[in-house]
N, C-alpha and C positions, 0 to 999 in steps of 0.2 A: 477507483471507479471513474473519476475525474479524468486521468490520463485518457485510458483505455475509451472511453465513451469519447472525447473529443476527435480521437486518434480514429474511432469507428465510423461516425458521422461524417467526416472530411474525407475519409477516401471514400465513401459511399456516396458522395456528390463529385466524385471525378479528383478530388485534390491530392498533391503529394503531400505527406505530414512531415516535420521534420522536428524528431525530438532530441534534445541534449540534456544531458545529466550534466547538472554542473555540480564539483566535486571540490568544498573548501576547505584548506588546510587549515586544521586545528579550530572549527568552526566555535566552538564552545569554549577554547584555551582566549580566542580575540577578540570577545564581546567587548567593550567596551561599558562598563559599566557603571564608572563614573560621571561620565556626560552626554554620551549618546543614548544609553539607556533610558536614563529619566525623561529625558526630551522626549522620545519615543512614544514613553506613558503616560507623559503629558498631553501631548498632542491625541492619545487614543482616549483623555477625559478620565486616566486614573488619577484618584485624587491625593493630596499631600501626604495620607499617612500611610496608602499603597505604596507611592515612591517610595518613602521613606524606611518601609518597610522592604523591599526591594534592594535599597543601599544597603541598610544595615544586614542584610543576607549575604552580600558578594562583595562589600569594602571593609578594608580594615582586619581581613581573618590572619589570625596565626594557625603555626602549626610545629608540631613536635615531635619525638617516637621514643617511646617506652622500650627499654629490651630489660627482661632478666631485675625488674621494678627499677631500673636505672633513666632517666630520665633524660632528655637530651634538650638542649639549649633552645627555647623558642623564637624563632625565624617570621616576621612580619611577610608577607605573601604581597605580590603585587596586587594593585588595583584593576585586573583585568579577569575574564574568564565568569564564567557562569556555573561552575562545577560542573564537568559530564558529571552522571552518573548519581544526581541530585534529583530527588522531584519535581523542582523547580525550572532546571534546566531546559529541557523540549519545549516548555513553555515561555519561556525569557527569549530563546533565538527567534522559536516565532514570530513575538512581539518584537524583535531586533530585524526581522526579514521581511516582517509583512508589506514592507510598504516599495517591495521591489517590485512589485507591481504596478505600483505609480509609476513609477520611474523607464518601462520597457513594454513595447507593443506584444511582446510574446505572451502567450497563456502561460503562469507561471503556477505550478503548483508544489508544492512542498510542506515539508513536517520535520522540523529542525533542521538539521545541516541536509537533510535531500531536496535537492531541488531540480526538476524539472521544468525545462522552456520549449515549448510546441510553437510549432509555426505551420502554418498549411497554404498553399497554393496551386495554381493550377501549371503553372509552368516552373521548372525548376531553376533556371535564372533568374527571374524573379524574386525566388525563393532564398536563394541564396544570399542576392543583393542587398534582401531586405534584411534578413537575419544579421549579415556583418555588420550592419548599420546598427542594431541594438545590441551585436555583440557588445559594441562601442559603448553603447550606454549600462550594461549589464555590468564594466570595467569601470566603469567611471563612478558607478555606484558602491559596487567593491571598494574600492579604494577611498572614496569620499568616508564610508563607514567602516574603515580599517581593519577589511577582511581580505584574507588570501588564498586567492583561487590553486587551484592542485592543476595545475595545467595538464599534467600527464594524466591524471586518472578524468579529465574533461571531455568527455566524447560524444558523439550524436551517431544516430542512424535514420533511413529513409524508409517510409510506410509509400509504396507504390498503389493508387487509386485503383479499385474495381473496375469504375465503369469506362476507363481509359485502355484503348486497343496500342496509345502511342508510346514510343521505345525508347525513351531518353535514357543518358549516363546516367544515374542515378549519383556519380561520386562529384560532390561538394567541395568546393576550396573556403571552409571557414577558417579565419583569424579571431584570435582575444588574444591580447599581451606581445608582450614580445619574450622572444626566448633567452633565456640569461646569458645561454653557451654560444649561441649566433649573433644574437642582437639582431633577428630578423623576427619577423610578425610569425607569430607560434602557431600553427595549423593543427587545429583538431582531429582528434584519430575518428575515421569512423568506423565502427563495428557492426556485428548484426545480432547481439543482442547487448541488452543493459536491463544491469539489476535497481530496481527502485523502491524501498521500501520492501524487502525483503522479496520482491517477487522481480524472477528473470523475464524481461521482454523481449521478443523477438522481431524481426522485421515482417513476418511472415505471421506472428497473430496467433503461433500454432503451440507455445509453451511448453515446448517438448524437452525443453533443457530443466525445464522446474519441475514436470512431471519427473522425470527421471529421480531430480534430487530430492523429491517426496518420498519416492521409490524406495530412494537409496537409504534416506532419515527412518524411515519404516524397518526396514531390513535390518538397521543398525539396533533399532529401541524392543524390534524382537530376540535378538540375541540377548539384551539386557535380561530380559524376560524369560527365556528359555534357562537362564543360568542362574537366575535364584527361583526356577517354579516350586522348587521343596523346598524351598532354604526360608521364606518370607509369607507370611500369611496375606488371604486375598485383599484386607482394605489396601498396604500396602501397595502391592503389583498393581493395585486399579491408578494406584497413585503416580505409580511406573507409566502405565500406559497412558497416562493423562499428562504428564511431561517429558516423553520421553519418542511419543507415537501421537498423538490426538493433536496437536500441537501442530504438524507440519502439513496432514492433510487438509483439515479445518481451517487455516489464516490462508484467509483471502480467495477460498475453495470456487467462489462466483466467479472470478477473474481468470484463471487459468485450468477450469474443469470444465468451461460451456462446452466445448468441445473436441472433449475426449471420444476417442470410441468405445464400442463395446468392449473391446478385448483391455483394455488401458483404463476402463473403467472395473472391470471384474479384475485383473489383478490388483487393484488395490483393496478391494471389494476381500477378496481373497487370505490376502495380507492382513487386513480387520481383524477377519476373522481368527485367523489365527493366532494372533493376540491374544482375543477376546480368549478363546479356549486356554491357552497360558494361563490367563489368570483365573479361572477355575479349576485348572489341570483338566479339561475334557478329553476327552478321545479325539482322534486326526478327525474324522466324519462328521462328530456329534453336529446337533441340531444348534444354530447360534443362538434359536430367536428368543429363547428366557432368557440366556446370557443379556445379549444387547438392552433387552427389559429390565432386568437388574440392575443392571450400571447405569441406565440411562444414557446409554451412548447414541448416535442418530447412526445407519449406517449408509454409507457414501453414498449409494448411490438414490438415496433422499436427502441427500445435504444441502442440495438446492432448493429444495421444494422447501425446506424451513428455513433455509436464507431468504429466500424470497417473503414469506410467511412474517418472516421477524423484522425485515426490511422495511415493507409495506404499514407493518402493527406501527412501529416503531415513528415513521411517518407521522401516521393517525394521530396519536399522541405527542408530535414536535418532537421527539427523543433523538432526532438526526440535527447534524448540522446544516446552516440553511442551503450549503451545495448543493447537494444529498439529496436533500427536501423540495429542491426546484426539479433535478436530474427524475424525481421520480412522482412528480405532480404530474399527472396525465388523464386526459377526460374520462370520463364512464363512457360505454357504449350506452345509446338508449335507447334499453329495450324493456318492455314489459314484463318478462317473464320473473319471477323472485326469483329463480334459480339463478339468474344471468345479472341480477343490479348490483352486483357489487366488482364485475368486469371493467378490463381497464382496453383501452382502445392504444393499440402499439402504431407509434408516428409512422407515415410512408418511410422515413431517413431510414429506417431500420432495417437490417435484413434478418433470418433467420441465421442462429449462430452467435449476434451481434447481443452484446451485454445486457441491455435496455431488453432487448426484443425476448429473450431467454428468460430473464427474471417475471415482465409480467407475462408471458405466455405460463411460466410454473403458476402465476398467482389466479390467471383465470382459471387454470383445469381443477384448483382446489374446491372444494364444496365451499358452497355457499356458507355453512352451519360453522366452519372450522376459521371462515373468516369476521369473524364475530371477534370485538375486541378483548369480551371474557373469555372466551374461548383463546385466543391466538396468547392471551398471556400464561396459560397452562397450557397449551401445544409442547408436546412431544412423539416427533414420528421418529420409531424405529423399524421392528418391521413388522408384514400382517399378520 
């Protein structure tokens, strides 16, 4: 939401945006976690038995392998790495990354080893100028905290402003590093999309590469489903379509569904449904809407209306991060009517289409009644 909403805001006041995915090798294998780590935690005010606790999680492991009850010789592990694949993990980089934000003018956002750096200005030499200059520091921080960048998988792409008639290159000469095989200053590729956080971004705002592979994850989790619909009883298949189909439409549905059309909206609509009949065995026609009641499924195209819905609750109650909670603190309108005081007032910066502007537009069309926070905690729209 963070990306997407700074990226919306900047070219709606004229700006170019210029985002990079920065891409580090073996992010979670080069924690360091016997000295920089703790410093880290220290510094963020955890206290001696947190550290402490923290060491003894990541120093000091062995490890070994059983075959055939035959045991094999145990092997003391280095003192580095945070275990991918651990609970603790995404949380430990975090707190190992947080503070590369001190350290570089770019808006940096990330969630373990993803990390995104946005820059926006009005002119793109500028843009550029400045960007290489914290390339510099983005490297120097790398390296001070003994992490290494993936130069090849390192790329950026260019968000061209709205309300700009003017015609510039859009193609950038950024440097970070130097190349191992040249020995010259390594130039970033740029593309016209990047994936972040599992969703594909495009230059263009229009997510037609992700819709696709919604599409596509759909098409696939229904054949699963078509080929055991006798063979597997319904909790099962619900359980199919819940990881196998729900899963791909639903993550992160705000961000790359505001603006779908009708036809790109009803095929997926479509695709639901037939699911949904799968796992009852219905007829090709049949009716969905006890189906979707049943299961408790929401179906797409109300998916916004209780993202928003849940969004908003969630707020009310602090249940968001305080990002989150700033990105979607907005005034009431003030009006007298009781139907209308629970309205949220959408900033001039917004246009229609734009993140912000989409979410509370779903949250003002809602009934007054339904935004009640007893209410919004047992909300579920499927269909009418």
């Amino acid at each position: 939401m963070l990306t997407i909403d700074y990226i919306e805001k900047n070219i709606n006041k004229g700006l170019y945006v210029l985002l990079i995915a920065i891409d580090y090798r073996k992010a979670f294998d080069t924690v360091d976690t016997k000295t920089i780590l703790p410093m880290k935690l220290r510094h963020y005010n955890f206290d001696q038995n947190a550290i402490n606790w923290y060491k003894s999680l990541f120093l000091n492991r062995t490890q070994y392998t059983t075959i055939n009850n035959t045991k094999s010789k145990t092997e003391k592990l280095k003192d580095i790495s945070v275990i991918q694949g651990s609970a603790t993990g995404p949380t430990a980089v975090n707190l190992y990354i947080n503070d590369l934000a001190d350290n570089s003018n770019f808006e940096s956002i990330f969630f373990a080893d993803d990390t995104s750096l946005l820059l926006a200005n009005k002119d793109l030499k500028k843009l550029e100028s400045i960007a290489n200059k914290e390339l510099k520091n983005i490297l120097t921080y790398t390296q001070a905290n003994k992490l290494s960048l993936n130069l090849d998988k390192t790329v950026y792409t260019i968000f061209k402003p709205n309300l700009s008639k003017r015609k510039q290159n859009l193609k950038l000469e950024l440097f970070l590093g130097i190349n191992p095989i040249t020995k010259m200053p390594y130039q970033i590729r740029e593309v016209k999309e990047i994936k972040f956080l599992g969703i594909t971004i495009d230059n263009q705002l229009k997510f037609e590469t992700h819709y696709q592979k919604v599409i596509n994850k759909m098409k696939s989790g229904i054949a699963a489903l078509n080929f055991v619909k006798f063979l597997l009883p319904t909790k099962t298949k619900i359980q199919i379509f819940n990881g196998l189909i729900k899963p791909h439409y639903e993550y992160s549905s705000i961000i790359w569904s505001r603006n779908l059309n009708k036809k790109q909206i009803q095929q997926i609509l479509t695709l639901q449904k037939k699911a949904i009949r799968l796992v009852f065995q219905a007829k090709r026609l049949s009716h969905t809407s006890i189906l979707f009641k049943q299961t408790s499924i929401t179906r797409f195209d109300y998916l916004l209306t209780k993202t928003s819905l849940d969004l908003f609750h969630r707020k009310t109650l602090n249940l968001l991060p305080n990002a989150i909670t700033k990105l979607l603190d907005l005034p009431k309108y003030n009006r007298l009517r009781t139907s209308h005081k629970d309205n949220l007032k959408i900033p001039d910066i917004y246009k229609k289409g734009d993140l912000i502007y989409e979410l509370t537009k779903s949250w003002n069309e809602c009934d007054h009644q339904i935004k009640e926070p007893i209410i919004l905690s047992l909300i579920h729209i499927s269909e009418p």
